[in-house]
Short mmCIF file of the C-alpha atoms (twelve columns), coordinates in Angstrom:
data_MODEL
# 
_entry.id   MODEL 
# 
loop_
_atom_site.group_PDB 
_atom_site.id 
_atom_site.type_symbol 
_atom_site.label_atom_id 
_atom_site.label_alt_id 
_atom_site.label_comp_id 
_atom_site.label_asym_id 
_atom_site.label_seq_id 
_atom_site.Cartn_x 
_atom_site.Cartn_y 
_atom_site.Cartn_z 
_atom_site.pdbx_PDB_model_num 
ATOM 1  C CA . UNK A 1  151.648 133.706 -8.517  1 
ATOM 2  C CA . UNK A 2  152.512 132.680 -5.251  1 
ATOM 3  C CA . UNK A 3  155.704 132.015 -3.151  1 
ATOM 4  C CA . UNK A 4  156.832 130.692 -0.010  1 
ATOM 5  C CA . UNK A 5  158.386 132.450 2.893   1 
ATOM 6  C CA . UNK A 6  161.682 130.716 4.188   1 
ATOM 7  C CA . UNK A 7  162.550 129.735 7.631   1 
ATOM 8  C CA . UNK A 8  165.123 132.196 7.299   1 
ATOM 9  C CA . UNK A 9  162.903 134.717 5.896   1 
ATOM 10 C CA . UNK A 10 163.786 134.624 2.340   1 
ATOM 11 C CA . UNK A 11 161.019 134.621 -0.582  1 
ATOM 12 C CA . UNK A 12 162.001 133.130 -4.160  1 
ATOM 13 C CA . UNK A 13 160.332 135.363 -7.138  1 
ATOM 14 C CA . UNK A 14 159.261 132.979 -9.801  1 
ATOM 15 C CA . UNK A 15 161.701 131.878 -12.330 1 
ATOM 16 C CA . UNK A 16 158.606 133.690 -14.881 1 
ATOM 17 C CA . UNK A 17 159.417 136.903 -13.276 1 
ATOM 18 C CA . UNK A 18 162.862 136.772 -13.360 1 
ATOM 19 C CA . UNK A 19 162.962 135.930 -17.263 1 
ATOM 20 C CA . UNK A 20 160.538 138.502 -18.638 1 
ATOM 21 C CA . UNK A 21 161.874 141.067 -16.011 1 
ATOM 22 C CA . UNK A 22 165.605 140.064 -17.057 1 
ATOM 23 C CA . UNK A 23 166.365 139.662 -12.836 1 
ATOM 24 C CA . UNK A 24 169.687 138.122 -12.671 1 
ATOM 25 C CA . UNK A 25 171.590 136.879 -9.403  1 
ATOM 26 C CA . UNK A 26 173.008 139.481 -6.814  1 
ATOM 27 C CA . UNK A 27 171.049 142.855 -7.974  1 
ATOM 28 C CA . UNK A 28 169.637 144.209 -4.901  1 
ATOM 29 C CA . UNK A 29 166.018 144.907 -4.237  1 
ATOM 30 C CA . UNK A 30 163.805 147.247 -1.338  1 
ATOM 31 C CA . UNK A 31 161.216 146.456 0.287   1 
ATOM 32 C CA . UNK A 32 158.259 148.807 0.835   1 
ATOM 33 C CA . UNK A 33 155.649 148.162 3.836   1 
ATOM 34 C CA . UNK A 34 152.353 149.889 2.417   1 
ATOM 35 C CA . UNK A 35 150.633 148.352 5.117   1 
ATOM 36 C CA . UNK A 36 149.386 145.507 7.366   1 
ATOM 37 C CA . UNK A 37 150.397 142.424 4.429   1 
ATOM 38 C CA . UNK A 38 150.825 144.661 2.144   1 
ATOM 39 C CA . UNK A 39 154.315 145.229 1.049   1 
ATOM 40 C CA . UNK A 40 156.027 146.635 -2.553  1 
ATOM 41 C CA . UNK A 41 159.186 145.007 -3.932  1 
ATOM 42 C CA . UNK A 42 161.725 147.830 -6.223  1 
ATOM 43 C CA . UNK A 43 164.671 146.762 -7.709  1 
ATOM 44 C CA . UNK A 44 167.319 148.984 -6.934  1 
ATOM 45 C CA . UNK A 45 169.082 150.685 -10.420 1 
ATOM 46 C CA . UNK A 46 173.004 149.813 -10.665 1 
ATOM 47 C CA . UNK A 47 175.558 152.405 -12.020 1 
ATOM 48 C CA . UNK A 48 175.441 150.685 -15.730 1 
ATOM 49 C CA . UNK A 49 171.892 150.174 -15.734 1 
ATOM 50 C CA . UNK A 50 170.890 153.466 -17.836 1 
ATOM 51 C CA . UNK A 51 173.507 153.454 -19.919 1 
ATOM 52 C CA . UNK A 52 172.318 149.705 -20.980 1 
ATOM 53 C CA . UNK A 53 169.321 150.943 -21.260 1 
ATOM 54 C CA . UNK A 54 170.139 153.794 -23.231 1 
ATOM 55 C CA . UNK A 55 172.454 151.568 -25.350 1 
ATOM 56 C CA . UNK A 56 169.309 148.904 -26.192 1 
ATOM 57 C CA . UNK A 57 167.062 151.603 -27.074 1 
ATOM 58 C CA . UNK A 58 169.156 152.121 -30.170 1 
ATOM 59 C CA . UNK A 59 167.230 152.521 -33.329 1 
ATOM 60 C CA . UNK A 60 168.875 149.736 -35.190 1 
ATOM 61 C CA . UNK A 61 171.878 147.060 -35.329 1 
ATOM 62 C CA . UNK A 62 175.486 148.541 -36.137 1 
ATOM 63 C CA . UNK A 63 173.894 152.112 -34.994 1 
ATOM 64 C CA . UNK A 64 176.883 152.969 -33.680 1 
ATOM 65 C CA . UNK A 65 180.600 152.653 -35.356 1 
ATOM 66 C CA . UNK A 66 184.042 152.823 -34.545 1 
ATOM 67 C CA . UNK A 67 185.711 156.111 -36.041 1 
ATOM 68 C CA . UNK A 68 187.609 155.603 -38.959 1 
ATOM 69 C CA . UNK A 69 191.219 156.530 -38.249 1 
ATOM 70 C CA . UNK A 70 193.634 157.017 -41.545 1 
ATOM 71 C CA . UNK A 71 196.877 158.680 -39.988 1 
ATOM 72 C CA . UNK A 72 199.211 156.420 -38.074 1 
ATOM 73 C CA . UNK A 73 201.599 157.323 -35.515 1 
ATOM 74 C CA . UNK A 74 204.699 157.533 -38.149 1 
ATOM 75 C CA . UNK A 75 202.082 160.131 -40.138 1 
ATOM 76 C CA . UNK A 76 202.103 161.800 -36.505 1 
ATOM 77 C CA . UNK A 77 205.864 162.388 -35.684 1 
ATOM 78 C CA . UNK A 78 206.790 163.396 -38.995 1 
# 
């Protein structure tokens, strides 16, 4: 794939990348010089990221359900 360089220095990843890679608008990225033209992009992780991670790595739908509460506050104060 190829890409353009900006006059203001900005490069566009392909709108392929950004689907299958699931690369949505403001996450932040580094850049890595390896050397001479040779440069690595890493996207940097967010404070949710592993725990939506963690959360789609679920074995299956409706893994995970709300507790089943039978006293109510009445049953509490009494």
């Amino acid at each position: 794939m190829e890409t353009i360089v900006s006059s203001k220095g900005q490069i566009v990843l392909p709108s392929t990348l950004r689907k299958r890679d699931n690369i949505r608008t403001g996450q932040r990225f580094s850049v890595e010089r390896l050397r001479s033209g040779d440069y690595r992009l890493v996207r940097q992780q967010t404070a949710g990221d592993d725990l939506v991670a963690w959360l789609r790595s679920c074995p299956e739908k409706n893994y995970f359900e709300a507790p089943k509460f039978t006293d109510t506050t009445d049953d509490i104060l009494r």
